[in-house]
C-alpha positions in Angstrom: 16.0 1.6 28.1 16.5 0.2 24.4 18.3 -3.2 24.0 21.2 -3.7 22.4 19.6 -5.3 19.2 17.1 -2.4 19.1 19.4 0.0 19.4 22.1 -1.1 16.2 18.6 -2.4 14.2 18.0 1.5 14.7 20.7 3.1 14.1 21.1 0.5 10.7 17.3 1.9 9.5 18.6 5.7 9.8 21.5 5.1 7.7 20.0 3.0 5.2 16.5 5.0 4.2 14.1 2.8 2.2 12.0 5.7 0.0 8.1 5.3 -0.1 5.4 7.3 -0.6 3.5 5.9 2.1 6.7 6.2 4.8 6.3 10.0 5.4 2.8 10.1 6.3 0.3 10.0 9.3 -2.8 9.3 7.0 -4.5 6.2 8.5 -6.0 5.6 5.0 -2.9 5.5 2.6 -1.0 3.6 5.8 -4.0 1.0 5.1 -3.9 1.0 1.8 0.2 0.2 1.4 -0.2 -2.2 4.3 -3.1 -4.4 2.6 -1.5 -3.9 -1.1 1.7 -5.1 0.0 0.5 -8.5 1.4 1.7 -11.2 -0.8 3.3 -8.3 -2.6 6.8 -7.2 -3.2 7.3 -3.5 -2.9 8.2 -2.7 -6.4 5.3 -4.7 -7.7 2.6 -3.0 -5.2 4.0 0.7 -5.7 2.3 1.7 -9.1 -0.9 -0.1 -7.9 -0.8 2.0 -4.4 0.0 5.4 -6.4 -3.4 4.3 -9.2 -5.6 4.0 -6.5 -4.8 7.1 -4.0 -5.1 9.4 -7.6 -8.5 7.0 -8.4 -9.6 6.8 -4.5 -8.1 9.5 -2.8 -10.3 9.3 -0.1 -11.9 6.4 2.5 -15.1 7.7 1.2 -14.4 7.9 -2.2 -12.9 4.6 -2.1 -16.5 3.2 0.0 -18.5 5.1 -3.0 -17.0 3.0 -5.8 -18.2 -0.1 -7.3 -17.0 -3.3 -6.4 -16.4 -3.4 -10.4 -14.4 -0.6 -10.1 -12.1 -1.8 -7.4 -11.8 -5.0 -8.6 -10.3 -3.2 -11.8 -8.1 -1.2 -10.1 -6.7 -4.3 -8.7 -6.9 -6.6 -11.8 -3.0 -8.2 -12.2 -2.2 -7.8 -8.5 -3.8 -11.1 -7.5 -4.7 -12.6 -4.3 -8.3 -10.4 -4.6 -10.0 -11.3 -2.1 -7.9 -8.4 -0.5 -9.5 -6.2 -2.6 -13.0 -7.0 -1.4 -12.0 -6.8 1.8 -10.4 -3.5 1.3 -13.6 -2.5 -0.2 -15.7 -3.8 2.2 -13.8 -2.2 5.1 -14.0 1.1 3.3 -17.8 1.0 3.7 -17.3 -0.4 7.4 -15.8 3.1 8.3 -18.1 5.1 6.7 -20.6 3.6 8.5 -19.3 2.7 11.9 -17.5 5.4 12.2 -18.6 8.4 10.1 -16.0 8.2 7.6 -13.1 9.1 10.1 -10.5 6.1 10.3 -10.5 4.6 13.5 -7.4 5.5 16.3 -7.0 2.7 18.4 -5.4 -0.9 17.4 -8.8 -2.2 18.7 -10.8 -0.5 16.6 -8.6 -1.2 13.7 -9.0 -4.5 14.8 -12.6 -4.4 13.5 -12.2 -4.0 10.0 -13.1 -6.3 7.6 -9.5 -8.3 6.6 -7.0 -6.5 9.0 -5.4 -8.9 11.1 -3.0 -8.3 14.0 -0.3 -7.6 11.4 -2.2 -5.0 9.7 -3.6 -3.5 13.0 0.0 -3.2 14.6 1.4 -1.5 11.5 -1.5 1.0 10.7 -1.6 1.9 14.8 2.4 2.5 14.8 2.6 4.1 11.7 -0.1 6.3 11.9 -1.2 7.2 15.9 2.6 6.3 17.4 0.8 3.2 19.3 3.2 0.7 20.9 2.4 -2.4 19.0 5.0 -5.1 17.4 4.4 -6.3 13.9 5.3 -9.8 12.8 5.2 -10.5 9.3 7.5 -13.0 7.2 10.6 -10.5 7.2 10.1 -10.0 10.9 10.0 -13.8 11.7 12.8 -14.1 9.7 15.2 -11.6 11.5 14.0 -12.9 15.0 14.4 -16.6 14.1 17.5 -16.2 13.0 19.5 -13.6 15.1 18.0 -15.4 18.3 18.2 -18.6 17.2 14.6 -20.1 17.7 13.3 -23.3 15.8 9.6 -22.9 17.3 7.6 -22.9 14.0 6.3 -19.6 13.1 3.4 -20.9 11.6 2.5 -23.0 15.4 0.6 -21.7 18.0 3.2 -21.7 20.6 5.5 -20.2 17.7 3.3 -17.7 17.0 3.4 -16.4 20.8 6.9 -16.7 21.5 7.7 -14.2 18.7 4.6 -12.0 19.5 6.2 -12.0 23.3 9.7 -11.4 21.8 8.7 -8.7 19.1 7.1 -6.3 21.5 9.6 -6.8 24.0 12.1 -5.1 21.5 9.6 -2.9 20.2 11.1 0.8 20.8 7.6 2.6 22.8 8.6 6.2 21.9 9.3 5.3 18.3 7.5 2.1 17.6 6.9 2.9 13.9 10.3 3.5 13.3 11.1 0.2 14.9 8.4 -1.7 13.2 9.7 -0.4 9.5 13.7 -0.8 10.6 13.2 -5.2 11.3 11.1 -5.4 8.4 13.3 -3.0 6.2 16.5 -5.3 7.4 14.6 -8.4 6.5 13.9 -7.4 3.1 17.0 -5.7 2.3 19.5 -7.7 4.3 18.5 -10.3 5.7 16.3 -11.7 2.7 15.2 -15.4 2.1 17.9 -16.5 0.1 21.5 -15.3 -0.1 21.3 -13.1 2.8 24.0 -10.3 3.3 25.4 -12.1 6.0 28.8 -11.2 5.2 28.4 -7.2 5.6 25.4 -7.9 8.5 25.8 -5.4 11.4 24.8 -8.9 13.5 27.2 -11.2 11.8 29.7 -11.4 15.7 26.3 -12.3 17.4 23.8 -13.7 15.2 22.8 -17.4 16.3 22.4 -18.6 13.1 25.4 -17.3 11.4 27.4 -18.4 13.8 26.1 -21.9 13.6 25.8 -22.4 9.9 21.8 -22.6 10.0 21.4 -19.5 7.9 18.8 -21.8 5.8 17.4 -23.8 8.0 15.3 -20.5 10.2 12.4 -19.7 10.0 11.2 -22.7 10.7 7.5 -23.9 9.0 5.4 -26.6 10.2 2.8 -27.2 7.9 3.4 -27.6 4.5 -0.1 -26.9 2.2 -0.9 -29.2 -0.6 -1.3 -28.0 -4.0 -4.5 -28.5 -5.4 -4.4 -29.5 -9.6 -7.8 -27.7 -11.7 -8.0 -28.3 -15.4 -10.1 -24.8 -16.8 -11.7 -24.6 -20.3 -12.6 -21.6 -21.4 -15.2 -20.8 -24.0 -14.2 -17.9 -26.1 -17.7 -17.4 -27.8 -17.7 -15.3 -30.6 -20.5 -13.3 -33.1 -19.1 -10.6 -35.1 -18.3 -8.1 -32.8 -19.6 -9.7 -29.9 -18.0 -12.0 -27.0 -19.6 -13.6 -24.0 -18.4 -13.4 -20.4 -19.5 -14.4 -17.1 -18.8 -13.1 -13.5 -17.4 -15.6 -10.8 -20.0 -15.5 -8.2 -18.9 -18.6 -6.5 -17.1 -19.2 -3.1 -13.4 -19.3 -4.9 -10.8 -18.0 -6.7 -11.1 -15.2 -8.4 -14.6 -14.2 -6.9 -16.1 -11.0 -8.2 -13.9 -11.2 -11.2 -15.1 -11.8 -15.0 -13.7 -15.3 -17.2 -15.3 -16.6 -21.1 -17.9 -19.1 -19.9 -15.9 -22.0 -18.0 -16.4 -25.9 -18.0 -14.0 -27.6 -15.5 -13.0 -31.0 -15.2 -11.3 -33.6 -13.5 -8.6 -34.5 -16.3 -7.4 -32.2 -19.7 -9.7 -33.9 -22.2 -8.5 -33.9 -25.7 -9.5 -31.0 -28.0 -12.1 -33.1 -30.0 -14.1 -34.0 -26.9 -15.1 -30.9 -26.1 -17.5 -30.9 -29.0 -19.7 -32.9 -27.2 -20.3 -31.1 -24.1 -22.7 -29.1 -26.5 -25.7 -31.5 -26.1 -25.8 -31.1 -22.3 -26.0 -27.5 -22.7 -29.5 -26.0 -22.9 -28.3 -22.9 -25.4 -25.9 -25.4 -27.8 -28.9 -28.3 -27.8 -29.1 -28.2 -31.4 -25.6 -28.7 -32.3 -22.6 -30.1 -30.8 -19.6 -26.8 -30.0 -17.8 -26.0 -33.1 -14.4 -25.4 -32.1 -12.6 -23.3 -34.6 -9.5 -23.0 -32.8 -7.3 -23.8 -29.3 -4.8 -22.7 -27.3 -2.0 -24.6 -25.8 -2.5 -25.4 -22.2 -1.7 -22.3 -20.2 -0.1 -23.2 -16.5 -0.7 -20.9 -14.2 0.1 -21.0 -10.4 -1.3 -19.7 -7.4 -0.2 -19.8 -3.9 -2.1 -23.4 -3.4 -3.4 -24.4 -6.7 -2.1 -25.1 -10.2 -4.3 -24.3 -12.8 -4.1 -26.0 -16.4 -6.2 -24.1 -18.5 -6.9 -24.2 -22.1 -8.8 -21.8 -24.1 -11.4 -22.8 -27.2 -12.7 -20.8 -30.0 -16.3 -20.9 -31.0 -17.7 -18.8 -33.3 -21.5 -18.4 -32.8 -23.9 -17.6 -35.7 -26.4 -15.1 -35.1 -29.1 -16.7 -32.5 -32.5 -15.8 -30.7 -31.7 -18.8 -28.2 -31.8 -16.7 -24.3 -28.0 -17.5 -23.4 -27.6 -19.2 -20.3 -28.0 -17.3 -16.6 -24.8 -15.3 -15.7 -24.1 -15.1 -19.6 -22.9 -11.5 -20.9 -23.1 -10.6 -24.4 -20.4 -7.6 -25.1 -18.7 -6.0 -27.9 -15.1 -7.4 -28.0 -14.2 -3.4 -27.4 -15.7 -3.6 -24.4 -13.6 -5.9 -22.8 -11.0 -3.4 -21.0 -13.9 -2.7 -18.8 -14.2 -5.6 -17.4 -11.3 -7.2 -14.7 -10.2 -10.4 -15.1 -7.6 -13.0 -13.6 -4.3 -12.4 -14.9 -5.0 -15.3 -16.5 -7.2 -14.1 -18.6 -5.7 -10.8 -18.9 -2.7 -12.6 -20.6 -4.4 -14.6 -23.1 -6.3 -11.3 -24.0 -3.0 -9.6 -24.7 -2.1 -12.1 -27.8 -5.9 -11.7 -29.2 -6.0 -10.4 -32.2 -9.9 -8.8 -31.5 
């Protein structure tokens, strides 16, 4: 038997249709896809990436044959990449592990590279009917506050009070319809900030409207420090050359391509960076002739704030070997290449 919430939630979702592409299929691949896109993502912002990519990668396989290149591309402006890798990588996991055919069970799905129970719940009610509960920020959001519960959602003992609560309400004959309703309502009604609380079908029983603690649910525990980087990028120019680099390293923007980068602990003045030429093997002979700078660019991500300024060089023709990792293109040739949006921004203004 449904509960009552269940029931209205229902009953709200079929009256209030929320069009996506991805909503009227079965296809365990584009259910993936939307799901993984849309983390970190709103839905208006994710769409024209989700539609790129099924026309580029219509296919597991196809998606498992490209280049990491390639899919980093496709991404390039939706941020957050290490998705993409792990979208990539679990593309090749299925071809592998299990011969190119999706997996069927929430176990299975389990298994791949960067889906977590979130993921796994959606993709197994979505596309094989399977009775499994998602719990995602809107979802947290809806329980907290129509039930009233100031457990954290980011604690342990949170975390397992909603799981117990979400998939007691889950609907088992229609679970994907229930898991899209709750998180449907929390984007469309019962949102962050200035909720429709006023025209809510759960205004007469709603804990937290009726209390006044609309704001105050979900509850967080842990609040993440922001970590400050200062970048300085090199834009080395020869004619119609340019240098890049690809971020190998364990951090942001992994896989991605930047102008050769010097970080530091402070934002030096403009001047100093002519010196940092005489610890550099390739610029031995003379100190970095800046020709011209940007104004420092901030840009945010979800725990760092980056300061970043970028610094004209122009290079005169050399048979010095450039430094490891160094890429010498033509400036045309930089639309091939995916970089931060950081990057991608400064690029626009370029007058290559």
């Amino acid at each position: 038997m449904i509960n009552r919430f269940t029931n209205k939630l229902l009953k709200w979702y079929f009256l209030h249709p929320r069009e996506m592409p991805w909503k009227h299929t079965k296809d365990p691949y584009k259910i993936w896809l939307s799901e993984i896109i849309l983390q970190q993502t709103r839905v208006e912002q994710g769409l024209p990436y989700y539609e790129r990519m099924i026309k580029k990668f219509p296919s597991v396989i196809h998606l498992a044959r490209a280049s990491e290149d390639v899919v980093l591309k496709s991404w390039e402006g939706l941020g957050y990449y290490t998705r993409a890798r792990n979208l990539h990588a679990a593309a090749k996991q299925v071809v592998k592990d299990f011969n190119g055919r999706f997996p069927e069970t929430h176990e299975t799905i389990l298994q791949l590279k960067g889906v977590g129970p979130y993921s796994a719940a959606a993709i197994a009610s979505f596309a094989f009917n399977l009775p499994f509960a998602v719990l995602d920020g809107n979802v947290y959001r809806v329980l907290s506050r129509y039930f009233g519960i100031y457990e954290a959602v980011d604690a342990a003992s949170g975390k397992k009070t909603f799981t117990e609560l979400a998939q007691k309400l889950l609907d088992p004959e229609h679970p994907g319809d229930y898991n899209q309703a709750i998180m449907n309502f929390g984007a469309m009604v019962c949102t962050p900030a200035n909720p429709g609380c006023d025209t809510c079908i759960f205004r007469k029983e709603c804990f937290a409207y009726l209390h006044q603690a609309v704001a105050d649910l979900p509850v967080k525990a842990k609040k993440n420090a922001v970590r400050s980087r200062w970048f300085h990028f090199l834009v080395l120019e020869e004619d119609e050359y340019i240098i890049i680099e690809k971020r190998t390293a364990r951090d942001i923007w992994k896989g991605l391509y930047q102008f050769p980068l010097v970080e530091t602990d402070v934002l030096p003045d403009p001047d100093k960076v002519k010196g940092w030429g005489k610890s550099s093997a390739f610029f031995s002979e003379d100190e970095i002739n800046v020709t011209a700078f940007s104004k420092i660019i901030s840009h945010k991500l979800s725990h760092q704030t980056i300061s970043a300024r970028f610094y004209h060089v122009r290079l005169q023709a050399s048979k010095r070997k450039f430094p490891a990792g160094w890429i010498k293109i033509k400036k045309t040739q930089l639309k091939k290449y995916s970089f931060p949006k950081l990057i991608v921004n400064y690029l626009k203004v370029l007058l290559f």
